[in-house]
C-alpha positions in Angstrom: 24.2 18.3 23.0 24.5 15.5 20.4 27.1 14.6 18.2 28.6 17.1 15.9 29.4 17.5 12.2 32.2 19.4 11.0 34.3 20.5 8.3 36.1 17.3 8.9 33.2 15.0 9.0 31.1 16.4 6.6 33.0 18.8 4.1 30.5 20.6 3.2 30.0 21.9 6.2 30.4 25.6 7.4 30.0 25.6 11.0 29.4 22.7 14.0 25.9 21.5 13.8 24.1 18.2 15.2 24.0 15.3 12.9 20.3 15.0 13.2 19.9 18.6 11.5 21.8 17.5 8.6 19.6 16.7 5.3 20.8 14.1 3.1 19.6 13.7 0.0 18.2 10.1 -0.8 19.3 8.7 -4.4 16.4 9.1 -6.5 14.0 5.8 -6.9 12.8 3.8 -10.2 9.6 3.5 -11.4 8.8 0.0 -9.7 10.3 1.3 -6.4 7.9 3.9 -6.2 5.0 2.1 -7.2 6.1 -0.8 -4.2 6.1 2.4 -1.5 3.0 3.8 -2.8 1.2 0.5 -2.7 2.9 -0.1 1.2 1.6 3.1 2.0 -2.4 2.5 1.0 -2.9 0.1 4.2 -4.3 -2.9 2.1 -6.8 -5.4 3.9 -9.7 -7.4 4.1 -13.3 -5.5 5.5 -13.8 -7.2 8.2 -10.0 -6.9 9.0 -9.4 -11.3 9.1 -7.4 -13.3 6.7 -8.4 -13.8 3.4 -6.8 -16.8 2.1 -4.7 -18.2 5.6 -6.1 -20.1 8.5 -9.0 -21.6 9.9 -10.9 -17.7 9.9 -10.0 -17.3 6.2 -13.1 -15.6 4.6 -12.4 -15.8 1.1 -13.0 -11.6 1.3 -10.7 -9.3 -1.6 -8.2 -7.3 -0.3 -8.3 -3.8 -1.3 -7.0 -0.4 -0.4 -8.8 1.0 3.4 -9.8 3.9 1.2 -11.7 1.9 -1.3 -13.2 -0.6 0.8 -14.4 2.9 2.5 -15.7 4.1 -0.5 -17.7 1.0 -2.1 -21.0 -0.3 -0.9 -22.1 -3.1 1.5 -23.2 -4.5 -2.1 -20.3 -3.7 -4.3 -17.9 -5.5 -1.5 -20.1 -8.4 -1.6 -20.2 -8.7 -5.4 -16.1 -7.8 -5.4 -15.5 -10.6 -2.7 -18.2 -13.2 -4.2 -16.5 -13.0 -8.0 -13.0 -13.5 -5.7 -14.0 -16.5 -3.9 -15.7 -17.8 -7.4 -12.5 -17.2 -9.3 -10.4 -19.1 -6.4 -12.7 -22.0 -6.3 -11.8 -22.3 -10.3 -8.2 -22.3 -8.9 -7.7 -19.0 -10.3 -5.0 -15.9 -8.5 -6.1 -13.3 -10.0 -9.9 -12.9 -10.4 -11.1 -9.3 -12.4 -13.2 -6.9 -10.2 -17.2 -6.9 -11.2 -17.2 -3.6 -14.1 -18.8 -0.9 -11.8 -16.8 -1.9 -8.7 -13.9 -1.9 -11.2 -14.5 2.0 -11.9 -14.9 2.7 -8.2 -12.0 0.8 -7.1 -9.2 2.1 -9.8 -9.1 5.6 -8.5 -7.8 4.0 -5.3 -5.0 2.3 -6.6 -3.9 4.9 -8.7 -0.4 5.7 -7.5 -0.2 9.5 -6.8 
């Protein structure tokens, strides 16, 4: 048996149970802490699954969520990754997606 709880240790309390069956309540997160473990749960990445930007196997490809790489064409990738490695050339961060990817793409990120 594992460690136990009791009225001492944990006032609330009734009887002896293990510490791993007690339920404690997280403090509730902010707006921008959410979105951050939303975002760490969507498995961001590249298609092919190499570095975008880092290395010698960069390939220049947009990250974007597994589910929406998933959900977009051989086509719309291409287009999303070619405006991306356009916009970087211009020394640009943030490059918009092409409008119909854009569409496709947005119900991915959206933060349930």
């Amino acid at each position: 048996m594992g460690i136990l709880a009791t009225a001492v240790t944990h006032p609330l309390a009734i009887a002896s149970v293990p510490v791993a069956n007690i339920k404690y309540r997280m403090p509730s997160l902010k707006k921008p802490q959410k979105s951050l473990n939303a975002w760490t749960k969507q498995k961001w990445r590249t298609k092919s699954g190499k570095p975008s930007t880092q290395g010698p196997n960069a390939t220049g490809e947009r990250y974007l969520p597994e589910k929406a790489i998933k959900g977009l064409s051989s086509a719309e990738y291409a287009a999303t990754s070619a405006a991306k490695r356009k916009g970087k050339a211009q020394g640009k961060q943030f490059v918009a997606q092409p409008k119909g990817v854009k569409q496709k793409v947005k119900q991915y990120r959206r933060i349930k």
